[in-house]
N, C-alpha and C positions, 0 to 999 in steps of 0.2 A: 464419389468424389476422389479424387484424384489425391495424394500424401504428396508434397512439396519435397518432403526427408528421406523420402526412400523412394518415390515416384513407382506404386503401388495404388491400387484401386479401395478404398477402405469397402464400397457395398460390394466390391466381391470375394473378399475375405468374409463379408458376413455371411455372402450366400454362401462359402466351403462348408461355413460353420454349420448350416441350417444344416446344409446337406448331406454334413458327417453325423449330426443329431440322428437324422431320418431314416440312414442307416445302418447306424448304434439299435437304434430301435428297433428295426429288423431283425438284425441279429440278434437284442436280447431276447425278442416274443419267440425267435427260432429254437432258442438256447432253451429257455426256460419253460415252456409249451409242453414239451413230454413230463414234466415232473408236478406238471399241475392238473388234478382229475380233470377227465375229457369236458362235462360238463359248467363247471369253470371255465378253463380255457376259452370256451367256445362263449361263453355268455360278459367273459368280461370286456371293458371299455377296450382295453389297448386292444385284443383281437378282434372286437369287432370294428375298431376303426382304423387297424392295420388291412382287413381282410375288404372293406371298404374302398380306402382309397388309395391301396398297395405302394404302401409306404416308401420302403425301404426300396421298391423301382425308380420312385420320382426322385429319392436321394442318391440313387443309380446316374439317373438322368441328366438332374442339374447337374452334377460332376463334369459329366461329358458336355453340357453347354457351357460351360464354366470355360473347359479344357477348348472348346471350340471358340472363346473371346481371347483368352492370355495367351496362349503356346503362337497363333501367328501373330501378335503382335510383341511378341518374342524373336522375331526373327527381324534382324536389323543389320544393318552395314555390309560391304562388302562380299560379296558371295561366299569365296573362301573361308575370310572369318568370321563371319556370321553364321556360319554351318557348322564351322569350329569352337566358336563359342556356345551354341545351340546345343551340342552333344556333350561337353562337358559340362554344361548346367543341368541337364536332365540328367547323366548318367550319376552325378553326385547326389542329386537331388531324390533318385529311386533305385537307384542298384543295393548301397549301404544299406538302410532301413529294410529293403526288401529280402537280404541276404536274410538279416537279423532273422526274421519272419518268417525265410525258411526254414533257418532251423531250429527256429521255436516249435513251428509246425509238425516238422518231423518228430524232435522230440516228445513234443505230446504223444502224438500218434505210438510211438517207441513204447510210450508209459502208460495210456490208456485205451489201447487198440493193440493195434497188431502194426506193426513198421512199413512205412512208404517202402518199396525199394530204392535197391541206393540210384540203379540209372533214374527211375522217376525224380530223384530228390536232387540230384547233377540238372536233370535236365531243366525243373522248375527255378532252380536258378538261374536260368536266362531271360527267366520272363514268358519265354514262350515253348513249353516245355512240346506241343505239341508238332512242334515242327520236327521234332524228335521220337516222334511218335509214342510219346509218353504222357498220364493224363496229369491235369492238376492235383496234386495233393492237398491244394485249399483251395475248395468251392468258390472262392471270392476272387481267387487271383485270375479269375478269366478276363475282370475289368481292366488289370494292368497289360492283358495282351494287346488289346484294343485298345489303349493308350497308346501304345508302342506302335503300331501298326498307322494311327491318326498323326502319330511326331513324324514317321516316316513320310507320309501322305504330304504333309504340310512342310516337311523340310526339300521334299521333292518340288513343291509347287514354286518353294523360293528358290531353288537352285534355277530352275527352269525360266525366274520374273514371271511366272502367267497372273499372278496376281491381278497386275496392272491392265492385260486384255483379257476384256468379261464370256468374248466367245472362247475364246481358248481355255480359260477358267471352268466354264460351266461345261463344256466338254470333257476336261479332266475329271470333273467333280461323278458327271454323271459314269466314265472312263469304272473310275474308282468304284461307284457305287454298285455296276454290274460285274467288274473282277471280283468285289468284296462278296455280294452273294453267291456268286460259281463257288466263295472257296468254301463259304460255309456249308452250301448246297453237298459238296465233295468230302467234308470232314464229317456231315450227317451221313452219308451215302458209308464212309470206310466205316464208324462207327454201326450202321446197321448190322455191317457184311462181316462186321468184330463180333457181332452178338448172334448171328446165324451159327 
């Protein structure tokens, strides 16, 4: 239902929340899993119904369907300012907190490991560090590349109106979804030819 006062979805605020629950839990059975005898581990409730119904993927999931209902219906008014508006609500909404998060990141890593280097930790600040040919220094921020890459997708589709024609839509859609595997297909391929 729909909030009157902020014209916001209230059931999909709950579904973030389920979704951030699902995987919070992920990550803590990831976190906490070597520190508890093998045997534990393995026989108690939470990993055996994380390793069941892989949890902390489906909290993966609904994010991205989540992000596939709000982000186009996020895109409104005038081409121009609606593409301008569109980039300074996301860049505020994820650059800051994300900055945060890399340098918490590193710093851990600084204190309980062995240090990111610094180009990796320049370049994870963009979000997408790989296009720099540098890896993630936090396993989880692969989701925010693919975020990035979906606002692009969908701020593309409004600059273009295909919205509105379904052949031309689902042409794009499908467009996307065979560029999107060649790139993955191409960063598995450098990444094999990295480890030869």
């Amino acid at each position: 239902m729909r909030s009157a006062s902020n014209d916001r979805y209230g059931h999909i605020d709950a579904l973030r929340a389920i979704a951030a629950l699902l995987v919070l839990w992920l990550h803590s059975v990831m976190v906490l899993e070597p520190y508890l005898p093998v045997q534990a581990a393995r026989s108690s409730v939470s990993g055996a119904v994380f390793n069941l119904l892989d949890i902390g993927r489906a909290g993966v999931v609904l994010f991205f369907a989540i992000s596939g209902f709000v982000i186009p219906a996020s895109l409104s008014g005038p081409r121009g300012e609606g593409a301008r508006r569109f980039l300074i609500r996301r860049f505020f909404r994820l650059y800051p907190l994300f900055w945060v998060s890399v340098f918490a990141t590193a710093l851990s890593l600084w204190v309980l490991r062995e240090p990111a280097p610094l180009s990796a930790t320049l370049a994870n600040l963009s979000m997408m560090p790989r296009m720099f040919g540098e890896p993630f220094i936090n396993g989880v921020y692969w989701t925010l590349e693919t975020e990035l890459v979906f606002y692009a997708i969908c701020l593309g589709f409004f600059l273009l109106r295909v919205v509105d024609r379904p052949v031309a839509f689902a042409g794009l859609i499908v467009g996307c979804l065979v560029a999107h595997l060649a790139w993955r297909h191409a960063l598995s391929l450098a990444d094999f030819a990295a480890r030869q």
